[in-house]
Chimera marker file (.cmm) of the C-alpha trace (Angstrom):
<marker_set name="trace">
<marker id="1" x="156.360" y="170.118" z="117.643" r="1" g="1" b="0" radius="0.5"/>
<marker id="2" x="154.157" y="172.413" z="120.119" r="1" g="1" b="0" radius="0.5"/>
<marker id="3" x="153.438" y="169.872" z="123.565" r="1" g="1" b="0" radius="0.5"/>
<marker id="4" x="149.769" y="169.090" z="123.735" r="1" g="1" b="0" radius="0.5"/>
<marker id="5" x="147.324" y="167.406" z="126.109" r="1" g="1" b="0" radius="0.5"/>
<marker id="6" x="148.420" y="163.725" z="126.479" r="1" g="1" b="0" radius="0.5"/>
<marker id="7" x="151.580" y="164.143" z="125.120" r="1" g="1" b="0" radius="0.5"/>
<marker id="8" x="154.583" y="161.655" z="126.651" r="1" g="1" b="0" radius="0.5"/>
<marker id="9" x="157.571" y="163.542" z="126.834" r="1" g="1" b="0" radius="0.5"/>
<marker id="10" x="161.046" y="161.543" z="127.464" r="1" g="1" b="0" radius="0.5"/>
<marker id="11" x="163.773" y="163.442" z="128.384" r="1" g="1" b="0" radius="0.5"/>
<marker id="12" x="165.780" y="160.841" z="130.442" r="1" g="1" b="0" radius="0.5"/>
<marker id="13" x="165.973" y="158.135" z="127.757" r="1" g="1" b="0" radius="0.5"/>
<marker id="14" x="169.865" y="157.173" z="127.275" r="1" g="1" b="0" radius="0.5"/>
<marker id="15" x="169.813" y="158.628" z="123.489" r="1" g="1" b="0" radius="0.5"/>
<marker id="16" x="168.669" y="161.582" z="125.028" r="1" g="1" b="0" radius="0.5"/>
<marker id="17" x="171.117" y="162.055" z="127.389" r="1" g="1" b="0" radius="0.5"/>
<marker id="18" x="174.418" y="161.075" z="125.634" r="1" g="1" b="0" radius="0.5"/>
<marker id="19" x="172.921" y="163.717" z="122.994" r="1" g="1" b="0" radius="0.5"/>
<marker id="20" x="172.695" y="166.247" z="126.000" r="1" g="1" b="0" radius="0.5"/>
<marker id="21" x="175.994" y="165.455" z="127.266" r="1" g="1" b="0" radius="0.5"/>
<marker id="22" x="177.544" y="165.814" z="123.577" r="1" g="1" b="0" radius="0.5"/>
<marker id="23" x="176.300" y="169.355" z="123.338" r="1" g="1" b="0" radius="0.5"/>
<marker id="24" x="178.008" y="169.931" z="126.829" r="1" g="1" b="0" radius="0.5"/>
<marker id="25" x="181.360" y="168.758" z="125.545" r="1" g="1" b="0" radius="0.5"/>
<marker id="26" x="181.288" y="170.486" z="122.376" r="1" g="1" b="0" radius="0.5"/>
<marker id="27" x="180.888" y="173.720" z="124.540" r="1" g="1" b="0" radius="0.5"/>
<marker id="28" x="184.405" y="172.866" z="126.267" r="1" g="1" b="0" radius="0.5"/>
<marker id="29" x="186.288" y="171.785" z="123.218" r="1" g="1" b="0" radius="0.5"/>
<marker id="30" x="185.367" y="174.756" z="121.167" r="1" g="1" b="0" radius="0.5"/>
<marker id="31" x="186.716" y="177.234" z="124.166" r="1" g="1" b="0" radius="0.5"/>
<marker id="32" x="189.833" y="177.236" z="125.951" r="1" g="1" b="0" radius="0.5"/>
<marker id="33" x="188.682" y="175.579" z="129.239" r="1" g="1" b="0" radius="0.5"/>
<marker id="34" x="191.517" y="175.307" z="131.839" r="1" g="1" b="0" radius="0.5"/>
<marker id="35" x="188.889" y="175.092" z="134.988" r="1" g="1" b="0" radius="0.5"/>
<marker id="36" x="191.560" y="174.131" z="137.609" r="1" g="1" b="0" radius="0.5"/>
<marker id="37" x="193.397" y="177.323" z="137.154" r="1" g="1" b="0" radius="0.5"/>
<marker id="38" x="190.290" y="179.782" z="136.480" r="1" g="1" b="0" radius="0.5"/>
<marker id="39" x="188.923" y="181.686" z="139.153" r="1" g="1" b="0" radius="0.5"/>
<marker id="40" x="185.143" y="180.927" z="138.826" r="1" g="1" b="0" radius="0.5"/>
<marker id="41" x="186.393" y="177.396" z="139.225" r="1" g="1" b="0" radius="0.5"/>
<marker id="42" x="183.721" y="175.885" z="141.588" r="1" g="1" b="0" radius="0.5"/>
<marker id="43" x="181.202" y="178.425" z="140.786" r="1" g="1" b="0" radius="0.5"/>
<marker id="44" x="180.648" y="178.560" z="137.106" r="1" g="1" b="0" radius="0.5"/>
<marker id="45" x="177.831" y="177.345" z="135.712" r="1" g="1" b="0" radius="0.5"/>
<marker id="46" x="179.126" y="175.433" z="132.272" r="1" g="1" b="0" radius="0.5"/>
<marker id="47" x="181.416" y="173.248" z="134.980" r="1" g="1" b="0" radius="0.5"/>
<marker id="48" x="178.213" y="172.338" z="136.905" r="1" g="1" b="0" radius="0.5"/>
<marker id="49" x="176.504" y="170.942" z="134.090" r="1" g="1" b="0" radius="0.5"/>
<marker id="50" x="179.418" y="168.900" z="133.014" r="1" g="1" b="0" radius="0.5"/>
<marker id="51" x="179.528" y="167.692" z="136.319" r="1" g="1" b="0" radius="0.5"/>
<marker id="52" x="175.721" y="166.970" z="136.441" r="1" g="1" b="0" radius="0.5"/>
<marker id="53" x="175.663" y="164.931" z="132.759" r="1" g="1" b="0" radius="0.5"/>
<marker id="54" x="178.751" y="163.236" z="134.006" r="1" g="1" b="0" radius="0.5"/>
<marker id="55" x="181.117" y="164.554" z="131.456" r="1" g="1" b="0" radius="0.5"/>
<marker id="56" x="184.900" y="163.818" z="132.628" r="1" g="1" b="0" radius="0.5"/>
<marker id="57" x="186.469" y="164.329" z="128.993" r="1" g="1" b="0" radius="0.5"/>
<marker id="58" x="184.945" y="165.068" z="126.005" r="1" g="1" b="0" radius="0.5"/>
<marker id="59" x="185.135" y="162.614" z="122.764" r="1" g="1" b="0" radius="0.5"/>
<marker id="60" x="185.862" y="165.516" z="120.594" r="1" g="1" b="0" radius="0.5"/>
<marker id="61" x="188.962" y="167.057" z="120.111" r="1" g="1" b="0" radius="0.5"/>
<marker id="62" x="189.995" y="170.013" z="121.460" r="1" g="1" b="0" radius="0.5"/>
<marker id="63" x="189.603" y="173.338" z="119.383" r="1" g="1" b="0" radius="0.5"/>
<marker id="64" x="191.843" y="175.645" z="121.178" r="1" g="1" b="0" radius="0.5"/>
<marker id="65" x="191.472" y="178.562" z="119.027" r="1" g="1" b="0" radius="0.5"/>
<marker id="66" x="193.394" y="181.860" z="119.058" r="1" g="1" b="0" radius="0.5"/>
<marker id="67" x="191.236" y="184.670" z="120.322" r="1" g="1" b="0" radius="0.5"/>
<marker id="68" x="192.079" y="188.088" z="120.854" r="1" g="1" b="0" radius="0.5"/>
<marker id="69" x="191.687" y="190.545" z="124.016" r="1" g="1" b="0" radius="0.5"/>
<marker id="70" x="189.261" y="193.769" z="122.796" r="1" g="1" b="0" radius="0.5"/>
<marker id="71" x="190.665" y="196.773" z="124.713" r="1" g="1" b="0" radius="0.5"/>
<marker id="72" x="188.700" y="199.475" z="122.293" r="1" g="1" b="0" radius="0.5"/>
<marker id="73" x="186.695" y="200.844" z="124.733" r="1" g="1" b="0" radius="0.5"/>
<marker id="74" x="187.859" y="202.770" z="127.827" r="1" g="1" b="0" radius="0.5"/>
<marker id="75" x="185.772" y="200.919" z="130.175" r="1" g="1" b="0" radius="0.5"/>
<marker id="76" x="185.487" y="197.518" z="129.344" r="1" g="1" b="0" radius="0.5"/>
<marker id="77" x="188.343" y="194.695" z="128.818" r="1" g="1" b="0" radius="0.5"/>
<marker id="78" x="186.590" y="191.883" z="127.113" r="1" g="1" b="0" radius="0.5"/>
<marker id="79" x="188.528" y="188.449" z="127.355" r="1" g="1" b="0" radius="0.5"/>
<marker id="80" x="187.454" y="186.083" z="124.421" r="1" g="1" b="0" radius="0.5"/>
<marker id="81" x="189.531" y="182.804" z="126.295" r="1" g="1" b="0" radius="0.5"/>
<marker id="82" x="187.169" y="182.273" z="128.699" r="1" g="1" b="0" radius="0.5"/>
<marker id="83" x="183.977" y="179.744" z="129.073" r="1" g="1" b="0" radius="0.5"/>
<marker id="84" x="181.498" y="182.350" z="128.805" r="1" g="1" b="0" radius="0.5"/>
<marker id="85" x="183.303" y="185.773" z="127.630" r="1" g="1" b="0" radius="0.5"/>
<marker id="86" x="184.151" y="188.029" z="130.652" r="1" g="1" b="0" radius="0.5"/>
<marker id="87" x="184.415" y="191.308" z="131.219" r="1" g="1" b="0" radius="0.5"/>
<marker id="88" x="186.103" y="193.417" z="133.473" r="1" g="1" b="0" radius="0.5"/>
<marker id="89" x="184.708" y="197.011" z="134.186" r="1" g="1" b="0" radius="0.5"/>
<marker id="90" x="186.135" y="199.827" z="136.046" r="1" g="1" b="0" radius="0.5"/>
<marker id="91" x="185.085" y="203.595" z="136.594" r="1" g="1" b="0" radius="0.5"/>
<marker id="92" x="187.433" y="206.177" z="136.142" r="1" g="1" b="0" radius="0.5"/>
<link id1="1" id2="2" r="1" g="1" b="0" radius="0.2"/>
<link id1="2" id2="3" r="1" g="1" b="0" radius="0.2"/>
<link id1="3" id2="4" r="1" g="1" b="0" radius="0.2"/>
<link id1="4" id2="5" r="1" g="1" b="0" radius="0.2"/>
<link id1="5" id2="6" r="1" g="1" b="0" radius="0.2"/>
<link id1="6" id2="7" r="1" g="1" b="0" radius="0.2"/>
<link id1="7" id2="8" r="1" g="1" b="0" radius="0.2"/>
<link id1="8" id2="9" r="1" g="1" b="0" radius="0.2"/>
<link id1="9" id2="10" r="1" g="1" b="0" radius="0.2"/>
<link id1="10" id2="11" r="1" g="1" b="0" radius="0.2"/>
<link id1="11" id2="12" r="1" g="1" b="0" radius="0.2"/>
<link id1="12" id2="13" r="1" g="1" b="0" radius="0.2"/>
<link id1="13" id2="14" r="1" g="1" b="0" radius="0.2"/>
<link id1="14" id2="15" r="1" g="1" b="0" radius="0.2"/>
<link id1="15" id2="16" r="1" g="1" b="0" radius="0.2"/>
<link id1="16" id2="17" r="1" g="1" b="0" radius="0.2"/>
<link id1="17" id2="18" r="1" g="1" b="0" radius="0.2"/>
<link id1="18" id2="19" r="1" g="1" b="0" radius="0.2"/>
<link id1="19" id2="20" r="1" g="1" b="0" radius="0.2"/>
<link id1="20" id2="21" r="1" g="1" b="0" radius="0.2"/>
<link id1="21" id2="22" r="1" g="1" b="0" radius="0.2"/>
<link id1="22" id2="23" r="1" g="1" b="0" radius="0.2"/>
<link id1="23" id2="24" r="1" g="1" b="0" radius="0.2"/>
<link id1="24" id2="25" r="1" g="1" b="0" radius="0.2"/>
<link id1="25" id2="26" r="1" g="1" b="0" radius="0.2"/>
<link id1="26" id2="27" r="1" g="1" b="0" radius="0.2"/>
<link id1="27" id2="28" r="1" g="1" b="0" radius="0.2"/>
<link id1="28" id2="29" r="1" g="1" b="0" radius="0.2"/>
<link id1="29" id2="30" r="1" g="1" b="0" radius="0.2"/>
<link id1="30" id2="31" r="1" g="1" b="0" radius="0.2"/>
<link id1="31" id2="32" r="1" g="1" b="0" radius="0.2"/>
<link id1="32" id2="33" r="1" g="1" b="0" radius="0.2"/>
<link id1="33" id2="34" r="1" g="1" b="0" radius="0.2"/>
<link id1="34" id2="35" r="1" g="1" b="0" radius="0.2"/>
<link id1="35" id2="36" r="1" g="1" b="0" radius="0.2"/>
<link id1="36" id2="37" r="1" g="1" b="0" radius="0.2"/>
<link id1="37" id2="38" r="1" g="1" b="0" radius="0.2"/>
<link id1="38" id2="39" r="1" g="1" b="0" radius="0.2"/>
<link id1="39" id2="40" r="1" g="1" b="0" radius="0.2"/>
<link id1="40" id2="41" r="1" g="1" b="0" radius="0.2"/>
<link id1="41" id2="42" r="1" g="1" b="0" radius="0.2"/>
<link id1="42" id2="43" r="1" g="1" b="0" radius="0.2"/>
<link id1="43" id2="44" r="1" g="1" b="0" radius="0.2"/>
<link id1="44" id2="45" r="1" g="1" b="0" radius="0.2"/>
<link id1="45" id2="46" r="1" g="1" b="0" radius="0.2"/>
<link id1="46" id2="47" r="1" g="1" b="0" radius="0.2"/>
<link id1="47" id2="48" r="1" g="1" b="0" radius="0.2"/>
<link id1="48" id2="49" r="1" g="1" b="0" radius="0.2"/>
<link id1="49" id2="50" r="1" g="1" b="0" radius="0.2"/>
<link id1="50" id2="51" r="1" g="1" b="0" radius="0.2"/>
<link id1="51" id2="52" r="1" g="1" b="0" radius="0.2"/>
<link id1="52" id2="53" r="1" g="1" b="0" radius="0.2"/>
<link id1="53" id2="54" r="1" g="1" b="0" radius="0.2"/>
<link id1="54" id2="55" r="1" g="1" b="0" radius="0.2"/>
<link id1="55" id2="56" r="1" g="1" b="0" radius="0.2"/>
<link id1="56" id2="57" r="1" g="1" b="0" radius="0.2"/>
<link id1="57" id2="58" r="1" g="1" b="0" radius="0.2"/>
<link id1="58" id2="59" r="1" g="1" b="0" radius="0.2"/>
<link id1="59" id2="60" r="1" g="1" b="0" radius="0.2"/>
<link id1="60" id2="61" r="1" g="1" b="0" radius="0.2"/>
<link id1="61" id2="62" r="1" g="1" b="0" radius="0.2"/>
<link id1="62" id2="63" r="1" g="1" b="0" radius="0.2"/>
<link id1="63" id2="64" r="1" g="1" b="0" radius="0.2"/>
<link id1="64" id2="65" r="1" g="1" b="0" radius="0.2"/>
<link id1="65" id2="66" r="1" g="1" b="0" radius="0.2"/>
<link id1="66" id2="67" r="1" g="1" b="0" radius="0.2"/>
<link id1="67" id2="68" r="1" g="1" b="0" radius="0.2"/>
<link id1="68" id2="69" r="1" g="1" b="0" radius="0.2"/>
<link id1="69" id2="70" r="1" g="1" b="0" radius="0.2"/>
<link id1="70" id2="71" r="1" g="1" b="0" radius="0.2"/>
<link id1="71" id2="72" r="1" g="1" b="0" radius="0.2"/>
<link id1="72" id2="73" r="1" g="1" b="0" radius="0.2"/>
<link id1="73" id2="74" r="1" g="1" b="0" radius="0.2"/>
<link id1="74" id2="75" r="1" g="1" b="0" radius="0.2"/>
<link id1="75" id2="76" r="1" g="1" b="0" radius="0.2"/>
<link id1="76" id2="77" r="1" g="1" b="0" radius="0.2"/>
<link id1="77" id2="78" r="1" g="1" b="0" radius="0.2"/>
<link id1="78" id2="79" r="1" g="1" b="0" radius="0.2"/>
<link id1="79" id2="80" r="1" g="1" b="0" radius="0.2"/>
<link id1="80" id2="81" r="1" g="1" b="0" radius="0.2"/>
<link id1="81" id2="82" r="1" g="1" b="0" radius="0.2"/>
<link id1="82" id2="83" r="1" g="1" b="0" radius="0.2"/>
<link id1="83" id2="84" r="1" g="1" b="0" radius="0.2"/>
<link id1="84" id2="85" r="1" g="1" b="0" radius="0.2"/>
<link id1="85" id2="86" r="1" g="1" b="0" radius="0.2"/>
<link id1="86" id2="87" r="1" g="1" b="0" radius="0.2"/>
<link id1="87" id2="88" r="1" g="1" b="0" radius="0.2"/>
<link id1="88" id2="89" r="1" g="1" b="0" radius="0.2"/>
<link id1="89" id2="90" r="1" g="1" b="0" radius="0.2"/>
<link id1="90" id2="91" r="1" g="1" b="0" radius="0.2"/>
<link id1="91" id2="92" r="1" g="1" b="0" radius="0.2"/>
</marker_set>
């Protein structure tokens, strides 16, 4: 539904949020999210906003799925176990 002029919007209402922090969990269960160990640990953005909707476990299992490493191309490594997928370049 577009906003229009005299429209109340909640966004802070407790249904809300736990529906807000749900999402956030389900984006850690479905990856394989070991944050103490990986190096943007402190400074990655999907670990902020668990932090911020006050996520300290999720209340969904955890996925861990098997992924594979894509080294087709001669430039880019592409690393498919990681919260948002990484890639290494390097010039030759």
């Amino acid at each position: 539904m577009p906003v229009s002029e005299g429209m109340v919007v909640e966004v802070n209402e407790p249904e809300t949020t736990d529906i807000r922090k749900a999402l956030i969990e389900m984006l850690f269960v479905e990856g394989k999210h070991n944050c103490p160990s990986c190096e943007k640990s402190g400074r990655c953005d999907l670990q902020a906003v668990g932090y911020e909707t006050g996520m300290m476990v999720s209340r969904f299992p955890y996925r861990f799925p098997v992924t594979e490493n894509d080294f087709r191309s001669e430039k880019i490594w592409l690393e498919r176990d990681r919260c948002i997928f990484a890639s290494v370049a390097w010039s030759s």
